[in-house]
N, C-alpha and C positions, 0 to 999 in steps of 0.2 A: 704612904702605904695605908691599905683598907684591911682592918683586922675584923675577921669574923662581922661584917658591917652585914648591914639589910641588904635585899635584892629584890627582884620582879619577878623571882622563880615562883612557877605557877604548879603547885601539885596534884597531879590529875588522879584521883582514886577510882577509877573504872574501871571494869573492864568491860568490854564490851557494849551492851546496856543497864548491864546491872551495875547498883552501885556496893562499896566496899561498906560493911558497919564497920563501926571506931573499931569494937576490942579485935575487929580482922587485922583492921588495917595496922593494929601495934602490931599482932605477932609478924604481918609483913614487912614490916620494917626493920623486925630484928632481925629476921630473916634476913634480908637480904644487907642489912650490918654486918652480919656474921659473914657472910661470901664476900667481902669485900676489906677482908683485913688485912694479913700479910699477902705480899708479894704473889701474885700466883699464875699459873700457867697459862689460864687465859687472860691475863692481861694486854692491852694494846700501849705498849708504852712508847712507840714510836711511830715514823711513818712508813704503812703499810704493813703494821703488825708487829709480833715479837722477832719473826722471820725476814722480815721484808720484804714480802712477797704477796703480800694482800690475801694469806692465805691462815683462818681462824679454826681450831682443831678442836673444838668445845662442839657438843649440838645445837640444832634452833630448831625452834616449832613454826612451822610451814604453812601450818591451818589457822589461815587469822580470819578474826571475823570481816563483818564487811567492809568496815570503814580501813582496815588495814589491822597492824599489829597496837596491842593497848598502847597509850602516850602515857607513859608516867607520871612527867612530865613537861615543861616548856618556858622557854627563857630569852628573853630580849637580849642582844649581846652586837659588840660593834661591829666595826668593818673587819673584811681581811676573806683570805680563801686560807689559811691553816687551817688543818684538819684539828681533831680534839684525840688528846692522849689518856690512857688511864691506866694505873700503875700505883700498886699499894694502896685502894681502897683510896685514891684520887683522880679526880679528873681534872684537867688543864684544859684550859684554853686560851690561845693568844690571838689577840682582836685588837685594833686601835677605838680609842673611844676619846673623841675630841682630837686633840692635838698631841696623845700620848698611845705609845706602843704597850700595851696591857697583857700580865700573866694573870692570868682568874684561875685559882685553884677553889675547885668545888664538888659536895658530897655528888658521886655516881648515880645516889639515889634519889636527889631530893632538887638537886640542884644549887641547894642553898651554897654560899661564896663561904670560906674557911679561909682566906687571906687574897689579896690582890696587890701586884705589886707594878708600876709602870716606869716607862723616861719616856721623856720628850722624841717629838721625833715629827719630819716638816716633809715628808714624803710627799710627792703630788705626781700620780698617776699621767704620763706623757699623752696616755692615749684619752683618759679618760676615765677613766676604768675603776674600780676599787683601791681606796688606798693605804686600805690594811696591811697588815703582813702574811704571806704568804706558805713561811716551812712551818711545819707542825712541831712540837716541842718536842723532844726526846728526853725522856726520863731513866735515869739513872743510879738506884737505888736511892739515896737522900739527896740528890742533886737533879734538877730539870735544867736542860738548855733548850734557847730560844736564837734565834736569829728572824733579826728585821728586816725591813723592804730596804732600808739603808743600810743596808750592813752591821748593823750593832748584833753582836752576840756576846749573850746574857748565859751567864749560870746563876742560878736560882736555889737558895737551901728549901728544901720540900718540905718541914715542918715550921719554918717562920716565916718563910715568903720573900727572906733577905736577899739580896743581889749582892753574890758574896765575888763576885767580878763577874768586869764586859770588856770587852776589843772593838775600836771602830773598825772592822775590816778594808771596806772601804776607803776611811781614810790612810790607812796604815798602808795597804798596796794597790792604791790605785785601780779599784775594781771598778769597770765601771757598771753602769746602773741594768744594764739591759733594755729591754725594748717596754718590761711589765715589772723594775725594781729587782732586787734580789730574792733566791726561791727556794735556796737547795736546802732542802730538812737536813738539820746535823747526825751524823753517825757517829755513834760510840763504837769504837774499836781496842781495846785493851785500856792503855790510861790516855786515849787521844778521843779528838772533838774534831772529825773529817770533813771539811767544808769543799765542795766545788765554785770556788770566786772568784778565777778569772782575774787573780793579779799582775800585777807588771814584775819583770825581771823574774821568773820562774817561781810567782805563787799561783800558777792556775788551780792549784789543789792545795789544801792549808792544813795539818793535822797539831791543834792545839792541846796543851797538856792539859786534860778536864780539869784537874786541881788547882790550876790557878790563872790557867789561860796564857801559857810564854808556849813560843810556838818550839813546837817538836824537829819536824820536818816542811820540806814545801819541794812541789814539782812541777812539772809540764808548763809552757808558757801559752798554753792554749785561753781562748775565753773562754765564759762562765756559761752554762746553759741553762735549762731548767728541769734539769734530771738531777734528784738526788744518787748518792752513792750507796753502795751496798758491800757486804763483804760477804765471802765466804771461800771455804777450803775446797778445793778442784786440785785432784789427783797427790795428797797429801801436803800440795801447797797453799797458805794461806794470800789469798790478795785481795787488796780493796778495790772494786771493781768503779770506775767514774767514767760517767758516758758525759764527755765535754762536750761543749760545739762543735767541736774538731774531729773526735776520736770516741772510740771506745780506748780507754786506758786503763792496764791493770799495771796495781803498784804494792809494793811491797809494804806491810802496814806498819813495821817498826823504823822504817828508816825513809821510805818514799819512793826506792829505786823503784825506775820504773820497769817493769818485768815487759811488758808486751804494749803496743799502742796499732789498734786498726782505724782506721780513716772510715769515719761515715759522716755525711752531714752534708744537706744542704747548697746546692749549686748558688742558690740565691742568698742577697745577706738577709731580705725579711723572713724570716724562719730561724724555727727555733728546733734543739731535741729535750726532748722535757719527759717521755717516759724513761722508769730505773730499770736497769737490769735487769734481765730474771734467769737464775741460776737454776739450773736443772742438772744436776750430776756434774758432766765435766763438758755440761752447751750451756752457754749463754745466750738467751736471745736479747737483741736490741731492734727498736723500732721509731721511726720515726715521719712526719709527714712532709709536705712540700716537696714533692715527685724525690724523695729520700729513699724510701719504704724499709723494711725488716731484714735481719738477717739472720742466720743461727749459726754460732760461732763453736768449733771445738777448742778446747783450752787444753796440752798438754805441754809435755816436758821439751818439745821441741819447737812450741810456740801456738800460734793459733791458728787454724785451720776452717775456713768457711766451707759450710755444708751445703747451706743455698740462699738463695738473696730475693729480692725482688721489691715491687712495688705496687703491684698487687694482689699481694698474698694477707698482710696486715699491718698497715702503715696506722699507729698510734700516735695523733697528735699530743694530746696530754694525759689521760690517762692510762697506765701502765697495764698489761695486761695478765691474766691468771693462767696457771697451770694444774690440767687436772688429766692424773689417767691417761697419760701418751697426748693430751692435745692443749692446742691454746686456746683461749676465748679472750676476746678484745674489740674494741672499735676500729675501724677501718675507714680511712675521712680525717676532714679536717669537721672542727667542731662546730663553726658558720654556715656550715656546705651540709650540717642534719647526716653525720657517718654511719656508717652501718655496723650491725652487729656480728660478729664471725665467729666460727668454731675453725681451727685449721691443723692441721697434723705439725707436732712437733718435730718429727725427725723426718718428713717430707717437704712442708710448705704445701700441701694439697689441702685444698678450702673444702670443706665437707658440708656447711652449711653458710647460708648469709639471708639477715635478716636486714634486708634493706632499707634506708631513710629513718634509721632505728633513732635517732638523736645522740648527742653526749650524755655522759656521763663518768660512774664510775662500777669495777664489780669487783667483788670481793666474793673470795669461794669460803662455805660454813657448810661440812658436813653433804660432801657431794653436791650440794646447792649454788647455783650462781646466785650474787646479792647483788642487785643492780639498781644501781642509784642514779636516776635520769637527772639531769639537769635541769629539768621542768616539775620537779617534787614527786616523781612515781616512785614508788618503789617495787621492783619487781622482782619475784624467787622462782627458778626454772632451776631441771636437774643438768648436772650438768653432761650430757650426752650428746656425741658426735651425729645420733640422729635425729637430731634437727632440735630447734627451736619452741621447745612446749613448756610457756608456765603454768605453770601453777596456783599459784597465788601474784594481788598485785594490787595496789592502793594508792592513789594520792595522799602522800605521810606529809609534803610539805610544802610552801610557797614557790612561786617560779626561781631561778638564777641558783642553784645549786653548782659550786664549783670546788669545794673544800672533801679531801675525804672522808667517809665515816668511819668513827671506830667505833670494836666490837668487841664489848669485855663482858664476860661472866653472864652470857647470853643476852646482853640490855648495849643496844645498837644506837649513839650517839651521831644522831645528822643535823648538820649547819647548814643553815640558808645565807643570804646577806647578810642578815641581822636576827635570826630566830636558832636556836637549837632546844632541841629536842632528844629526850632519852625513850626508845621505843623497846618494849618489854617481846623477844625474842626468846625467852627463855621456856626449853620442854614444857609441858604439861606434865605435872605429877598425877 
């Protein structure tokens, strides 16, 4: 373990072309120490938000200069597509670096490392591909979990960096690896650690007890996808919602039963479903690619009810799509094939606009704003309206291969490349 050790965090004091003088730069810093203490509303402590829904309720400033929004800063950091977490005036990040699956806890503002704790771990990418780890860390008041490309899930104590227990999932229920290793970001749900793993003998779903990791429940004999789970309350019932290979499955979060299971997925076995749920009142939408496509689901007391379906409406290969103001916005494609970008009516499936050969990426909604994160370093903010396609602002922020998503805390917008992250200063103008 790495305590408070050195780094290659690089602090960028610009803005724009002017430079910052020292005694600015202290009150800045206190400044933005003080936003970053206890626990707070804008934090991003898991994947795809406090919500899980990609959707950040803080404001952002729109009008960035030309080279895009200020870089704070910038940091060298290893393999992997996990996103980065930040939760009580910390940020996380899980990367492999060498031959070890690494948690980097580091200042929001500065970058600098405040502990680093890693294990071993002998992953090698089937296809080729990255051999980092994949789910984003979820933070949980004094406790972070992790989960690896192999299966290892880790809880983490958030002020010393200890590894106060792990489970090899894998080895424990024969999960097996998938086509790109293991992916599902953990979900906190009361005292449980909700894994999607695709084990044998009816762990396709795994809810361990956060406290010390002895498993709670387990369900569904379905395989593992690469769609994390989400939970939330539909029509005063609570259920954790897990989009398998197989199915949309909703299940009961204290015990596992399974309340409902709809069948989507993939005629083919190369394909995967990899975007999460998204909860809208009492509709669920699920979407997925490989002539699969989308559906919107009603959830009641008499089970679930499909609204309408298709496969060209908005087929989301891997990343998950946002909801704003009656409509969806998402990529439509597979992500090889350069997808397209859509706006589409949530309670019709009617396409209202499409922005054609748009690329992959990822979007996140702040403040009426689409936040779209190209997988080729753009960054680009458009409002988010059903008539049509108009940004606004838009920048090259980072190197090619972006696949990890960004998180958005206390207006300062943290994106990972391969090997670079970056904190992008997003925050109002006073």
């Amino acid at each position: 373990m790495d305590l408070c050790g050195e780094d290659d965090a690089t602090v960028i004091v610009r803005r724009g072309t002017f430079s910052i003088p020292l005694v600015a730069l202290v009150v800045f810093s206190i400044s933005l120490s003080s936003s970053f203490g206890a626990p707070a509303p804008l934090d991003w402590p898991q994947f795809l938000g406090p919500t899980r829904n990609g959707v950040y309720t803080g404001s952002i400033n729109t009008h960035w200069p030309a080279g895009g929004p200020p870089k704070l800063w910038s940091k060298s950091v290893g393999q992997g597509f996990a996103g980065p977490a930040v939760s009580g005036g910390r940020l996380f990040l899980f990367h492999r670096v060498a031959d070890k699956e690494r948690l980097e806890c580091m200042e929001p503002m500065t970058g600098k490392t405040i502990w680093s704790g890693d294990y071993p771990t002998h992953y090698q990418d089937a296809f080729g591909f990255d051999e980092g780890p994949r789910a984003t860390p979820a933070v949980d008041g004094k406790r972070v979990y992790t989960f690896g490309a192999q299966g290892v899930l880790g809880c983490w104590d958030v002020d010393s960096g200890n590894k106060t227990w792990s489970v090899d999932v894998q080895a424990k229920y024969a999960s097996e690896g998938g086509f790109f290793g293991m992916a599902c970001s953990p979900l906190i749900e009361g005292n449980a650690v909700i894994l999607n793993i695709g084990g044998a003998k009816g762990a396709g779903v795994v809810a361990f007890d956060k406290t010390n990791g002895n498993v709670l429940w387990k369900a569904t004999d379905d395989e593992a996808s690469y769609s994390s789970p989400t939970a939330a309350t539909i029509a005063g019932q609570r259920y954790v919602l897990v989009f398998t290979r197989a199915a949309l499955v909703g299940l009961g979060p204290g015990d596992g039963k399974i309340l409902f299971q709809f069948p989507w997925r993939a005629r083919i076995r190369e394909s995967v479903n990899a975007a999460t749920p998204l909860v809208i009142d009492d509709l669920v939408f699920i979407s997925a690619s490989y002539q699969t496509g989308a559906a919107l689901l009603r959830i009641g007391a008499s089970g679930v009810t499909k609204v309408w379906s298709g496969d060209n409406i908005l087929s989301n290969h891997y990343a998950t799509s946002v909801y704003h103001d009656g409509m969806l916005y998402g990529f439509d494609g597979r992500q090889e094939y350069g997808p397209s970008l859509r706006c589409v009516e949530l309670k019709t499936g009617k396409v209202r606009w499409t922005q054609e050969s748009f690329g992959a990426g990822s979007i996140l909604m702040a403040d009426k704003y689409l936040l779209i994160m190209g997988e080729k370093g753009q960054l680009i903010c458009a409002p988010a309206t059903p008539d049509g396609f108009k940004p606004i602002a838009q920048a090259q922020v980072m190197p090619f291969e972006i696949r990890a998503y960004p998180a958005l805390a206390e207006g300062l917008m943290f994106v990972r490349s391969k090997d670079k992250l970056v904190c992008l200063d997003l925050r109002p103008a006073h």
